[in-house]
C-alpha positions in Angstrom: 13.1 -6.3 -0.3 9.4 -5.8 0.4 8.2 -8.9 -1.5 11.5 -10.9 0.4 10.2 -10.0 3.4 6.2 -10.7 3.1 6.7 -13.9 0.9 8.9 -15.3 4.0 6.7 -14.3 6.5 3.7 -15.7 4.5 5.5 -18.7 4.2 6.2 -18.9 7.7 2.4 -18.7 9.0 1.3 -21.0 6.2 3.9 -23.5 7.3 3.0 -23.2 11.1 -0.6 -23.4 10.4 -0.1 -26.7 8.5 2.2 -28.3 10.9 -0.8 -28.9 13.0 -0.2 -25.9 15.9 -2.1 -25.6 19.2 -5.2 -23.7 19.1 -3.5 -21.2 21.0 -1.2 -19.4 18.9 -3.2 -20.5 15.6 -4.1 -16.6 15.5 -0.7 -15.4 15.7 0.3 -17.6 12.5 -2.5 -16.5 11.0 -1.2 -12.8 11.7 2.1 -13.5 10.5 0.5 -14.9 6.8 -1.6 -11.4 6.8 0.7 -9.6 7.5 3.4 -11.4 4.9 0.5 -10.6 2.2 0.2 -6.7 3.4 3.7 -6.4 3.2 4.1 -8.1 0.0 1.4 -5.9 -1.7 3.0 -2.8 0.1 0.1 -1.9 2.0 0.3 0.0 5.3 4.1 -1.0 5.1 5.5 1.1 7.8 3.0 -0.3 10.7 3.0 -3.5 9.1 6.7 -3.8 9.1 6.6 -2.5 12.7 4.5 -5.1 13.8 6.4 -8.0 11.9 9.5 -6.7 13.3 8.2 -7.5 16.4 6.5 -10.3 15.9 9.7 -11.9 14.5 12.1 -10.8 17.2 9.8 -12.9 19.7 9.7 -15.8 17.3 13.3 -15.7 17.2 13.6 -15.4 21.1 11.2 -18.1 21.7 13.2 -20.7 19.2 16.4 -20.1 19.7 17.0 -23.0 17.0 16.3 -20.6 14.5 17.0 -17.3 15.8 19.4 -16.2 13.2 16.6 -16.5 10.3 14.3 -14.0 12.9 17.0 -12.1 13.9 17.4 -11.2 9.8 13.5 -11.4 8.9 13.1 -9.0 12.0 16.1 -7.0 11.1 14.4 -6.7 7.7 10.9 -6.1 8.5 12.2 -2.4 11.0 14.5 -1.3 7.8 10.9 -1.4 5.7 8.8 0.0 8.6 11.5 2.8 8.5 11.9 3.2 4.8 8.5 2.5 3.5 6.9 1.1 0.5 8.5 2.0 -2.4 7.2 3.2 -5.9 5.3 0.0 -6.8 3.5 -0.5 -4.3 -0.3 -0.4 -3.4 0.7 2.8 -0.4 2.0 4.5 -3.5 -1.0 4.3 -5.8 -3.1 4.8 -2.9 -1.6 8.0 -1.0 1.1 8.8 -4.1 5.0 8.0 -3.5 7.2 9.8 -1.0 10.5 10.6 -1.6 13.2 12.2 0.3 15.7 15.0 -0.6 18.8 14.8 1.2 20.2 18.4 0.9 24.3 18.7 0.9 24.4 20.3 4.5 25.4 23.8 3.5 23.3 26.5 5.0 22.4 28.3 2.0 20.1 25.9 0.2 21.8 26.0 -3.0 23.4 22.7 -4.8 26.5 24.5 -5.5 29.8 23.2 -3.9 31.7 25.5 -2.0 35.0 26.9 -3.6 38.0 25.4 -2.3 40.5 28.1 -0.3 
């Protein structure tokens, strides 16, 4: 999900920058490659993703075209920014790998099922 994500965002700035853009938002394309490449790699994944989220929620509002592609990229980009990077990842050999225990909700700890009555 995390290469899907920076590979089509990387594509995206690389296409933009080659399409001969105004000099304006030349550094926003050039945003959107880094960050497809940070992404990729799985570095800094959950501000990264943030950002892209955002950045592709605007591209989507501002070409309404092909809002449906950044409504999905951006849609994608938040559910990594919220989940993170994953085992194989450079934020995992870096800082080690997270992982979350969901515990079965009763209040005693234990992984035992209550009986039945």
């Amino acid at each position: 999900m995390r290469v899907a994500a920076g590979c089509a965002l990387l594509l995206h700035g690389v296409a933009a920058l080659t399409s001969g853009v105004a000099p304006a938002p030349v550094a926003l394309h050039i945003a959107c490659a880094a960050m497809g490449v940070l992404l990729a790699l799985g570095l800094w994944t959950p501000a990264v993703g943030a950002l892209a989220a955002i950045d592709s929620a605007l591209h989507g509002f501002f070409s309404p075209a092909d809002a449906g592609f950044y409504v999905l990229l951006a849609t994608l980009c938040a559910a990594l920014a919220l989940l993170g990077p994953g085992a194989w990842s450079v934020d995992a050999h870096l800082f080690g790998w997270r992982r979350v225990e969901i515990r079965n909700g009763n209040a005693h700890g234990s992984r035992r099922e209550p009986r039945p009555k």
